[in-house]
C-alpha positions as CSV (number, residue, x, y, z in Angstrom):
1,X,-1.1,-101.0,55.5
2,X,-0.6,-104.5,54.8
3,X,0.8,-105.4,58.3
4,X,-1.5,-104.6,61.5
5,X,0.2,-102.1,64.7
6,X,0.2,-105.3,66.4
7,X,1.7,-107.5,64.2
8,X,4.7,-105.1,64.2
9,X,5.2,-104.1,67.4
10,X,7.7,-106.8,68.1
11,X,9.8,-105.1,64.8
12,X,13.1,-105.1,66.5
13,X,12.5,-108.6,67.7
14,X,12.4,-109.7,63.9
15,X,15.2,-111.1,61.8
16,X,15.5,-109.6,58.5
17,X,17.2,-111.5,55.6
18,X,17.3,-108.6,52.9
19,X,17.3,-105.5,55.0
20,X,19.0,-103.4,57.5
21,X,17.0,-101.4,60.6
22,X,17.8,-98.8,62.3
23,X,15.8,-96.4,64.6
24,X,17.2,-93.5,66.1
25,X,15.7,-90.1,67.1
26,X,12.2,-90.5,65.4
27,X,14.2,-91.6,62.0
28,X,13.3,-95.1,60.9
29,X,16.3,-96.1,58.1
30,X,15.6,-99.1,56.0
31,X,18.4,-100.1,54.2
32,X,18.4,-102.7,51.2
33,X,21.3,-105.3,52.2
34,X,20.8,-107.7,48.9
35,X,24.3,-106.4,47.6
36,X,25.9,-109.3,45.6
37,X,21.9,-109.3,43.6
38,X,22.1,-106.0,43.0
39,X,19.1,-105.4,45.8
40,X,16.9,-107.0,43.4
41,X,13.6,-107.3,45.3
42,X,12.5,-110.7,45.8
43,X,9.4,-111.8,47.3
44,X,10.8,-112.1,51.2
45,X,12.7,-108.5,50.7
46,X,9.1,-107.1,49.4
47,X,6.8,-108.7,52.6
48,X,10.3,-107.3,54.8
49,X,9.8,-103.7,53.4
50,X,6.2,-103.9,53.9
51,X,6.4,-104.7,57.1
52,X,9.1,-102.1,58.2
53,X,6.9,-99.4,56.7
54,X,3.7,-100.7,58.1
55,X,5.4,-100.3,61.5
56,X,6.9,-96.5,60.7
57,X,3.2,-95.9,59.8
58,X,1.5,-97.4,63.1
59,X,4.1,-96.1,65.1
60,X,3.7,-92.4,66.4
61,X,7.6,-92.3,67.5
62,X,8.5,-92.2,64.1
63,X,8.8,-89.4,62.2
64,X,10.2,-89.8,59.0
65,X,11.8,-92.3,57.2
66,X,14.7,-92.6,54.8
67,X,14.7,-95.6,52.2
68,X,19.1,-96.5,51.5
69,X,20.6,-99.2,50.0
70,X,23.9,-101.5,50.3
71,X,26.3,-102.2,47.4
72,X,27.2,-101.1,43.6
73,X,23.3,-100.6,42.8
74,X,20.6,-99.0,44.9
75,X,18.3,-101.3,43.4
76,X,18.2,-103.3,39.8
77,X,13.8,-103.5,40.2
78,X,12.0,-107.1,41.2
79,X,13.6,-110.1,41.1
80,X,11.9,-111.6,38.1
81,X,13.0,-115.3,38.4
82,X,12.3,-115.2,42.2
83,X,8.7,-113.9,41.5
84,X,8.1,-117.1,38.7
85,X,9.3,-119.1,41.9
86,X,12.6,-120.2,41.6
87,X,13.9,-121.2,45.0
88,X,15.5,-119.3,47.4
89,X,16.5,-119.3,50.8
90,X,15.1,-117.6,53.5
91,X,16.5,-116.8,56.9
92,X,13.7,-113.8,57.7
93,X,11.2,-114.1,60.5
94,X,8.8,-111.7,59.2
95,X,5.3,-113.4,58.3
96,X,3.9,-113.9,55.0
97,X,1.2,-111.6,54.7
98,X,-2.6,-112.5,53.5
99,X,-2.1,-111.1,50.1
100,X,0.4,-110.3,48.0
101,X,2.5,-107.0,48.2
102,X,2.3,-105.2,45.0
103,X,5.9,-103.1,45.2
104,X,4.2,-100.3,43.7
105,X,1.8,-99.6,46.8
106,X,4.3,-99.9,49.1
107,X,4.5,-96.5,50.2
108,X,1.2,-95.0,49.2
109,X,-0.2,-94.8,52.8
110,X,3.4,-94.4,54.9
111,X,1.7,-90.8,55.5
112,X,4.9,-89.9,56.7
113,X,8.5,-88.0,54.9
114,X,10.4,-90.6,53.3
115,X,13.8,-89.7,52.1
116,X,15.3,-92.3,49.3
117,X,19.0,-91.9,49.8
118,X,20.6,-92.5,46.5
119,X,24.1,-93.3,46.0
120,X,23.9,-95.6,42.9
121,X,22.2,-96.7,40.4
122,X,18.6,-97.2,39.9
123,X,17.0,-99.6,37.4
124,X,13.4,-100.5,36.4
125,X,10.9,-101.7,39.7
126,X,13.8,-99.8,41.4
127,X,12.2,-96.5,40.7
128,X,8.8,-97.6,42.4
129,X,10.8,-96.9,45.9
130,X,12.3,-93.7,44.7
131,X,8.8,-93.1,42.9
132,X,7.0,-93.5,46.5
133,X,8.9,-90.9,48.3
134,X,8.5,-87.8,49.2
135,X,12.5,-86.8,49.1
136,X,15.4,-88.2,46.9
137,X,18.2,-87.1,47.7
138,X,21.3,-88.5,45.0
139,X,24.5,-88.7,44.1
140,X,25.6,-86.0,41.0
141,X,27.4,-89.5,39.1
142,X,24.7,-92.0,39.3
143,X,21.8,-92.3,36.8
144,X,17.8,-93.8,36.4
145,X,16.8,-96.7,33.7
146,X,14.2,-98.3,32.7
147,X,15.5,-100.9,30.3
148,X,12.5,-102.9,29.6
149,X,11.5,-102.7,26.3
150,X,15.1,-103.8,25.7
151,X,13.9,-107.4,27.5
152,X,9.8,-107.2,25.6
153,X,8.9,-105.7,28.3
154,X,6.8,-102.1,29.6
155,X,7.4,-100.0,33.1
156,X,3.3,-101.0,34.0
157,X,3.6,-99.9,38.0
158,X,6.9,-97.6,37.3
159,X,5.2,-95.7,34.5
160,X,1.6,-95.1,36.9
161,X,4.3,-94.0,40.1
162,X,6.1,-91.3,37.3
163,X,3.0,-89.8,36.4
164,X,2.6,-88.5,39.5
165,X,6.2,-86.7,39.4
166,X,6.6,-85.9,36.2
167,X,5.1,-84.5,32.7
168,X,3.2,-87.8,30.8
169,X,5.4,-87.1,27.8
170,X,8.9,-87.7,29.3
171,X,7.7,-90.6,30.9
172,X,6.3,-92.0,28.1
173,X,9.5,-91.1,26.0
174,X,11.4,-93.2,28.9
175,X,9.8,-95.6,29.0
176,X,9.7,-96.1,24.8
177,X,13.6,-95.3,24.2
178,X,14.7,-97.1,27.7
179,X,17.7,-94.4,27.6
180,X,19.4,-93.7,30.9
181,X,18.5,-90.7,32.9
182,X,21.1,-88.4,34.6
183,X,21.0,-87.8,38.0
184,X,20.6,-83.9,36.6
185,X,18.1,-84.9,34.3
186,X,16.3,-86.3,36.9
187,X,16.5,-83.4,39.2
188,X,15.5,-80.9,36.3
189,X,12.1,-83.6,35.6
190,X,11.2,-84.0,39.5
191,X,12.2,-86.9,39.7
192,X,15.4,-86.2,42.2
193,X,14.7,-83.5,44.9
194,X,18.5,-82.8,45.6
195,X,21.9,-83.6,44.2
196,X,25.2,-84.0,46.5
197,X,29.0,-84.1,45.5
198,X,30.2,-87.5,47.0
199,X,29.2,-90.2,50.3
200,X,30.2,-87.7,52.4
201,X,28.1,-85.4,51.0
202,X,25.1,-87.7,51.1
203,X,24.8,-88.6,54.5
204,X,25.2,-84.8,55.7
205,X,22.2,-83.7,52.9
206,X,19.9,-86.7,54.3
207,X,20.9,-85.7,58.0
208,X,19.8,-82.1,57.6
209,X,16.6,-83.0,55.8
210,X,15.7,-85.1,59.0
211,X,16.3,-82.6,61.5
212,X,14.7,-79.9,59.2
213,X,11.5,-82.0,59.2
214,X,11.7,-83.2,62.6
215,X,11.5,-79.5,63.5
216,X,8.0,-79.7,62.6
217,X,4.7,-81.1,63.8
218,X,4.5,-85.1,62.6
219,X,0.8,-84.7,63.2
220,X,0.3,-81.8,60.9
221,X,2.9,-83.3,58.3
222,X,1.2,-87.4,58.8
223,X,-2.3,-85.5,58.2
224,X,-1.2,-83.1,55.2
225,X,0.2,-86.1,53.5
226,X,-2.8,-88.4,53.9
227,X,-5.2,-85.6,52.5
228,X,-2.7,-85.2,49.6
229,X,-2.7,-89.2,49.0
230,X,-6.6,-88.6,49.5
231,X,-6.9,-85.8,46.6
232,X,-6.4,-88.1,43.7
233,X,-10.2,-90.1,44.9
234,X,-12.0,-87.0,45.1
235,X,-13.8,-84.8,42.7
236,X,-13.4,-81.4,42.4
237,X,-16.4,-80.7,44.4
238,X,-15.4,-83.3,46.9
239,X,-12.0,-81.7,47.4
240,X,-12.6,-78.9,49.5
241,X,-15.5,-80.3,51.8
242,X,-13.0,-82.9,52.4
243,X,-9.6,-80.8,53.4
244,X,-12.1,-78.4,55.4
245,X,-12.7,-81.9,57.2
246,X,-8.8,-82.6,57.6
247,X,-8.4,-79.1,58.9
248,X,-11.1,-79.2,61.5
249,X,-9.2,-82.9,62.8
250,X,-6.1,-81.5,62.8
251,X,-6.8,-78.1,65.0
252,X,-8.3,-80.3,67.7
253,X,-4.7,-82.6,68.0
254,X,-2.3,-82.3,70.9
255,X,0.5,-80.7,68.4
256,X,-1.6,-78.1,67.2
257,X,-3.0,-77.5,70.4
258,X,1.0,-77.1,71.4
259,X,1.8,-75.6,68.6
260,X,-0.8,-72.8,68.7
261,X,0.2,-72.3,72.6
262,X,3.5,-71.9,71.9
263,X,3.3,-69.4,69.6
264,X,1.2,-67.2,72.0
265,X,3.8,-68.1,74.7
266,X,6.8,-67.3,71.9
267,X,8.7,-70.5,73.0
268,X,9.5,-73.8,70.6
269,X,7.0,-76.4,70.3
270,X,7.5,-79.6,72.2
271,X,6.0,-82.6,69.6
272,X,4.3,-85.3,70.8
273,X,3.5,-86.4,67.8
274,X,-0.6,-86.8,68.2
């Protein structure tokens, strides 16, 4: 992860200029609060949501994350005049890493659920969020784009996070004709996970979802996902030696220890998490 446990320990001691943090019950939400710039992601906003999922990553407490967003549009992509340097202001606390972020590896060792909860919306570098999660849950009126061939421009990190959701010749056909995807198109290609009525609606789906997975060992799930992540670096031969590697890790952890026990003992499972 791009931030260490111990530079983000002191998270809730942090002032964030472009985001919103809450922690409750083993759910870490990040919300995107850039409303009047259509949560355009600017170079601070990028090193803030690095740093809030570096510490849901180091942190064993937290259990799943969900990824919302303030305003008329869940996200519009980067901030490409910020990027070029054009000034802004900055009232954030959180450090400037060593290296640059790149948006589109934000996510790719979080190791944990993370829930994008979609109300409006999404354009362009705004689909590498959605793109990195392992739950989107939207709104039945809202819709995708990628407009950049409209602008001279390609999808590069957008089109590499799609080809892991969805077939290589509807992203490539997106990304060409730059037309606007459904929110039911988007369920139908993988893209969306689960489609609500209204707000209302929303926040109940993404509620549920939490408690469903927090039902479950975060050890087992954290380990699952970091083998899948892991699958896409290892040969066909490689593969199996590898999981059978995971598996033997994971039997020897405190939750499947407890998880195993209880079973025998026909009770509920008490997760530590480890």
């Amino acid at each position: 992860m791009t931030y260490s446990k111990e530079e983000t320990a002191n998270l809730h001691e942090q002032t964030f200029g472009y985001l919103l943090i809450d922690e409750t019950e083993h759910i870490l939400t990040v919300t995107l609060n850039r409303p009047k710039k259509k949560n355009a992601m600017n170079p601070t906003m990028v090193n803030e949501l690095a740093y809030a999922l570096s510490y849901a990553h180091h942190n064993s407490d937290i259990w799943a994350v969900v990824l919302a967003a303030k305003g008329t549009i869940y996200s519009a992509g980067a901030d490409l005049r910020a990027f070029s340097g054009s000034h802004q202001e900055i009232n954030s606390t959180i450090p400037v890493p060593d290296k640059p972020v790149i948006i589109g590896n934000l996510g790719a060792e979080l190791y944990k659920p993370c829930i994008a909860k979609v109300h409006a919306p999404v354009y362009a570098g705004g689909l590498l969020l959605i793109g990195a999660c392992t739950h989107v849950v939207a709104m039945e009126n809202t819709f995708f784009s990628l407009p950049e061939v409209k602008r001279g421009l390609w999808p590069m990190q957008v089109m590499q996070s799609l080809l892991q959701i969805m077939p290589p010749r509807k992203v490539l056909d997106w990304c060409m004709r730059a037309k606007k995807m459904t929110a039911q198109e988007a369920l139908q290609n993988g893209l969306v996970t689960e489609l609500v009525t209204d707000e209302a609606a929303l926040d109940k789906a993404v509620q549920q979802l939490c408690e469903e997975l927090c039902q479950f060992s975060p050890t087992a799930i954290r380990m699952g996902l970091k083998a899948y992540h892991q699958l896409q670096y290892k040969t066909a031969g490689e593969a199996h030696e590898y999981l059978h590697k995971m598996l033997m890790q994971l039997v020897q952890t405190e939750d499947a220890i407890e998880g195993i026990l209880a079973f025998q003992q026909k009770r509920e499972p008490v997760w530590k998490g480890q």
